[in-house]
N, C-alpha and C positions, 0 to 999 in steps of 0.2 A: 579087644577089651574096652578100650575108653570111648564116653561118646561126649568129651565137651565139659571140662569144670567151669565151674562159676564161680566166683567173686573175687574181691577185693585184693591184693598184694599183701603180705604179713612174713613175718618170719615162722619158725617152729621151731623154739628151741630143744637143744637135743637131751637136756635133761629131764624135760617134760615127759619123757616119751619114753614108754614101754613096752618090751616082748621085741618084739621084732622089728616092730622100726624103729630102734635104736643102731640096726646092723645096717652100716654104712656103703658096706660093699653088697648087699642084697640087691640085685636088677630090678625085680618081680615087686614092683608098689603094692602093698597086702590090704591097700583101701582105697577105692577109685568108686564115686559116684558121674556113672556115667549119661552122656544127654546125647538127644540124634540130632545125628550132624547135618542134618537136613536143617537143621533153623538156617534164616537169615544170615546176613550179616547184623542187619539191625535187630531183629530178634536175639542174637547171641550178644550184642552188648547191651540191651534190652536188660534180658536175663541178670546180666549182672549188674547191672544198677539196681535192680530192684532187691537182688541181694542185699548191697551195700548199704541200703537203705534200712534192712531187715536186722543185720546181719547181728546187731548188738541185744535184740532183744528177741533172738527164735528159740529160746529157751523160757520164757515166760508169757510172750502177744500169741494170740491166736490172729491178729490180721493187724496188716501194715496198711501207713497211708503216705502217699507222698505227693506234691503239688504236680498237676499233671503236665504243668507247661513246662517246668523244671526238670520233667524227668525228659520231656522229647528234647529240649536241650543239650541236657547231657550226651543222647545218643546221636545227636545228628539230625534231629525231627526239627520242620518249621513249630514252632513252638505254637501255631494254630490248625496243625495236621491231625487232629483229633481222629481221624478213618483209618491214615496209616497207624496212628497209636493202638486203635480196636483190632485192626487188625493182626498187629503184632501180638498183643496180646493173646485176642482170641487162638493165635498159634502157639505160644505159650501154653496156654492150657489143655491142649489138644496135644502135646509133645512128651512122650514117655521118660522118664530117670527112671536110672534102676541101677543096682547096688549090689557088688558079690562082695563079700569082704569079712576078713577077723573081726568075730565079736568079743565083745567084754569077756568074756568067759573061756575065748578060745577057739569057740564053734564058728565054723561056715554058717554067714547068713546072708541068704540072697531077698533081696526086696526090690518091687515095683509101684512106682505111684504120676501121677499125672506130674508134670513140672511146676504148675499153680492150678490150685481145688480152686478155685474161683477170681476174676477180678473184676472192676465194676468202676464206673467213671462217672462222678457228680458232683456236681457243685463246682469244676475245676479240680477234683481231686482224685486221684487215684489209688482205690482199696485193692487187697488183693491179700491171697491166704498160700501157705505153703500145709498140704498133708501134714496131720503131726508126725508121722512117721518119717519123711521128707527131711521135715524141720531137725529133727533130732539128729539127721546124720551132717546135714546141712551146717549145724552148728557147731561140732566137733571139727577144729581146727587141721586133728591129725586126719581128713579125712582128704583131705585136696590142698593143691598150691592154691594159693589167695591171689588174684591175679589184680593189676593196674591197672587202674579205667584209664589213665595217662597214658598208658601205653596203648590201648585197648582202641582209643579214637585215632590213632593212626592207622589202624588196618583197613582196607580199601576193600580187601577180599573175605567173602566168609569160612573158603578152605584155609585160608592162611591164618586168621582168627581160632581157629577149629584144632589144626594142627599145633600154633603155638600154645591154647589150652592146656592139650593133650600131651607136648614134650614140656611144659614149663614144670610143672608135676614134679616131674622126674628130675630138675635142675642139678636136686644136690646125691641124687646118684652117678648124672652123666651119659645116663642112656636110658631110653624108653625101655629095653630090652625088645625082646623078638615080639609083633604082629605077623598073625598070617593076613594072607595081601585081602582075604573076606573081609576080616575086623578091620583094616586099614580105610576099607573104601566105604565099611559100615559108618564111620569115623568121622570119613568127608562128607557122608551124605547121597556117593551113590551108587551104591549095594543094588541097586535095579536098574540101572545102565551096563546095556549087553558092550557098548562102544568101550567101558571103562572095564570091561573082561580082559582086555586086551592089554597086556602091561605098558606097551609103547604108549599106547596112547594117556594111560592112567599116569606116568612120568611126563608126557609131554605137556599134557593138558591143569594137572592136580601137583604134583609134588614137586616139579622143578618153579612154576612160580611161586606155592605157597612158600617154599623155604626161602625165595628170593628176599620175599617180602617178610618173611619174619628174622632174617640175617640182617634185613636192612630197618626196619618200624619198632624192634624191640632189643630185650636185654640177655637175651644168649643168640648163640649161633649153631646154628645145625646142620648136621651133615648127615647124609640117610643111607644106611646101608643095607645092602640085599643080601639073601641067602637064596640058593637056588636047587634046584633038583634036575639034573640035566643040565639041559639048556632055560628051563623055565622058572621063572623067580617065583618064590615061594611066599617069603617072607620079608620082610621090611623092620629096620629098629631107625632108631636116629640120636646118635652121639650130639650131647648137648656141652657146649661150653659158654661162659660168662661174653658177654660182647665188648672188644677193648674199647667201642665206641661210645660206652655207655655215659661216660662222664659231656659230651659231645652231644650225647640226644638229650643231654638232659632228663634221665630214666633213672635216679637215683633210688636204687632199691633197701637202701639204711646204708648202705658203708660208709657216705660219705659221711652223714650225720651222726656215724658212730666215730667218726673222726674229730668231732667237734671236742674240746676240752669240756665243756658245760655238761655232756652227755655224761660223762666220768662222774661229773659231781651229782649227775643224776642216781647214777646207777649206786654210787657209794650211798647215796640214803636208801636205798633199796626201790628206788621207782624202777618198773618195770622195763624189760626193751622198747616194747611196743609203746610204751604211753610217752617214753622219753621223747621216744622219735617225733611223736604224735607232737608233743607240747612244741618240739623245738623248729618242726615245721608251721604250726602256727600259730606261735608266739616271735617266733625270730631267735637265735643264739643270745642276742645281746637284754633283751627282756626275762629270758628266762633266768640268764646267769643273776639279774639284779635281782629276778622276785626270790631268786635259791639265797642270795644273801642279805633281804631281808628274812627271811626266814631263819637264817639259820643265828642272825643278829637277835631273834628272840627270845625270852628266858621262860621256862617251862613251856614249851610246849609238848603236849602227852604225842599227837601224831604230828609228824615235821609233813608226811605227805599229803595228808589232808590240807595242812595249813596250807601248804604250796601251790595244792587245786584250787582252794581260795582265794590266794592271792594274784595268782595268774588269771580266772574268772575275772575277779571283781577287781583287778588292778590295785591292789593296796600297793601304798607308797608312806616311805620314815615320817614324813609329816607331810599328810594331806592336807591343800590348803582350801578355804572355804568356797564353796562350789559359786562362782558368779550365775546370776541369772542366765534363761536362754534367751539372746535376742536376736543374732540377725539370721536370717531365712541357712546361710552356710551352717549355723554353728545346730539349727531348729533338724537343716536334716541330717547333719552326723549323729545328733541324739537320737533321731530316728533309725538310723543302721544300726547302733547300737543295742537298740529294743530290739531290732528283728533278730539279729545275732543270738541274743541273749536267750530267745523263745526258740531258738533249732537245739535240734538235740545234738551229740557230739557229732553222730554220724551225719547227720545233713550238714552240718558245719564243713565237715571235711570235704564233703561233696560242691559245697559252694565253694571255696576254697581253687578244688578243684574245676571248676567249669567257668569261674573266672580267672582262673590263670591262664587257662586255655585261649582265654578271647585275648587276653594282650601278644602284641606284637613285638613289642621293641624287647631288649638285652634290661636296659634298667628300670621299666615297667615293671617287670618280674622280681627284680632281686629287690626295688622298695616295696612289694606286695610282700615278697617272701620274708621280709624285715618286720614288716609294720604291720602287716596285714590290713584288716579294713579301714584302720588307720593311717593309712600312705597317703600323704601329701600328694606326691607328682601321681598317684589315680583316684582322685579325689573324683574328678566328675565324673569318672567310669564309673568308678563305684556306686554315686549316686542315681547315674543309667540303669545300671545294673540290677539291682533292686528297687524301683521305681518300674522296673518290667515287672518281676516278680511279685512286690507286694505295692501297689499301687495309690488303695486305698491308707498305707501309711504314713503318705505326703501330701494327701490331697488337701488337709487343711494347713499346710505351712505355711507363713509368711502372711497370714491371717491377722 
């Protein structure tokens, strides 16, 4: 069946959801957009960056653009390997999806389309288009598990990558359900390896390390089981459970954040799951809770959530005091991080977010990022490194 989801980590709430996949105890996933398991390792996390990049607006852009050093970044690329980048790409584009699955209506509809109708590298930037057809299934949340790029730059292997894709999907049923061992190896990518006909070898080589490595790099655990005919194994599923280590790798997939008290008083004004988690990862618990009361300290307001994306934005505070001049070269480039922040959109935010958390090392590196965000004291000159890579020319005339 599956060949490889894309993107980003999210939840699907269950109220959202209708006809059939509402039924908890269903094996059989009723919408799987599938990709060949032949991409990369860097290709397939490739792939899904350039979702995540997409992912908010593939219902209105006909073509995304993202900085191209940013994006070889994120997957691992020296951030001047422009060949390898073409090249991934260009396999991108040359790589089939294709889609069996309940439509709006009820009907079976199968579709086929390239993985990206076009991309293109200028200027430093990287354009690139998903089919509309593509796009439209792409952006339906009920269509795929949303997967962690946090998680995602741990994987070493591209069967391990591939396989975790493919069971994460299935998480909140618990079992992929039955593959025959054809689909299995279509899966991993090698469906024309006479060597991997042979199930010894397809276990020894393919599915005892990729499970190693997704029991050990990410947030469930898997255990693979066979069915057989004779003596010859037929078929393949893989029982999925939650990984107790998850709090350990640091792979927080919302629980813990839904543990926060602040989350509750999110949710009590009616802000979403998603957006709560969103804000309370990058604003920090202690930020939000203050801008939720000033808000809530205010008299007439018509929308409380609007005013609260305002004031988390633009930092309102009970008595803002009068803005002092900019003067010394410290204070010329925090202004500056500020402005570039301000000019990403949510999704690239998150993404940077994302890819400098990744570069710190230490235990309270992280948790003053995760507090303060670009605002952290003790990563002050990271930060400034940081994007001083990225956007260059926005410091060049400091201290002028």
């Amino acid at each position: 069946m599956s060949r490889g989801t894309l993107a980003v980590q999210d939840d699907i709430p269950k109220d959202k959801l209708t006809g059939a996949l509402r039924r908890g105890s269903v094996k059989k996933h009723v919408a799987a957009i599938h990709v060949s398991g032949k991409l990369t390792l860097l290709q397939r996390k490739l792939s899904n960056v350039l979702l995540l990049n997409a992912y908010d607006r593939l219902g209105d852009a006909q073509t995304f653009e993202m900085d191209a050093r940013t994006l070889c970044m994120m997957v691992g690329y020296n951030s001047n390997d422009f060949d390898t980048l073409k090249a991934s790409l260009r396999g991108l584009a040359e790589t089939v999806a294709e889609w069996d699955m309940l439509g709006a209506d009820g009907a079976q509809e199968w579709g086929v389309s390239s993985l990206l109708s076009y991309a293109k590298l200028k200027g430093g930037v990287c354009e690139y288009a998903y089919s509309p057809a593509l796009a439209e299934k792409l952006a339906d949340p009920k269509v795929f598990a949303l997967i962690n790029l946090n998680i995602q730059r741990r994987f070493t292997s591209g069967h391990a990558l591939a396989l975790y894709e493919n069971c994460y999907r299935f998480h909140r049923t618990g079992s992929t359900g039955w593959w025959p061992l054809d689909t299995f190896r279509r899966l991993m990518g090698v469906e024309d390896s006479a060597y991997y006909q042979i199930y010894k070898h397809l276990n020894a080589k393919i599915i005892k390390p990729a499970v190693a490595e997704v029991n050990k790099s990410s947030n469930i655990i898997v255990t693979p089981e066979t069915r057989k005919r004779g003596r010859a194994v037929t078929d393949i599923r893989f029982v999925i459970k939650p990984n107790p280590q998850l709090a350990i790798l640091d792979l927080d997939d919302g629980t813990g954040l839904r543990r926060a008290p602040v989350y509750d008083r999110l949710r009590g004004m009616g802000v979403s799951d998603r957006l709560a988690r969103q804000w309370i990862t990058q604003h920090g618990e202690d930020v939000v809770a203050q801008k939720l009361s000033y808000v809530e300290a205010q008299d007439d307001v018509r929308s409380p959530i609007g005013y609260l994306t305002a004031a988390l934005r633009d930092d309102f505070k009970p008595e803002a005091p009068a803005k002092s001049a900019v003067t010394s070269a410290r204070a010329q480039a925090l202004a500056a991080v500020q402005d570039i922040v301000k000019g990403r959109t949510p999704t690239q935010r998150d993404a940077d977010k994302r890819l400098f958390l990744a570069s710190l090392s230490q235990a309270n590196e992280r948790d003053d990022f995760a507090r303060h965000g670009w605002m952290s004291a003790l990563n002050r000159d990271a930060i400034e490194a940081f994007w001083k890579e990225l956007f260059p020319d926005a410091f060049a005339d400091l201290g002028k």
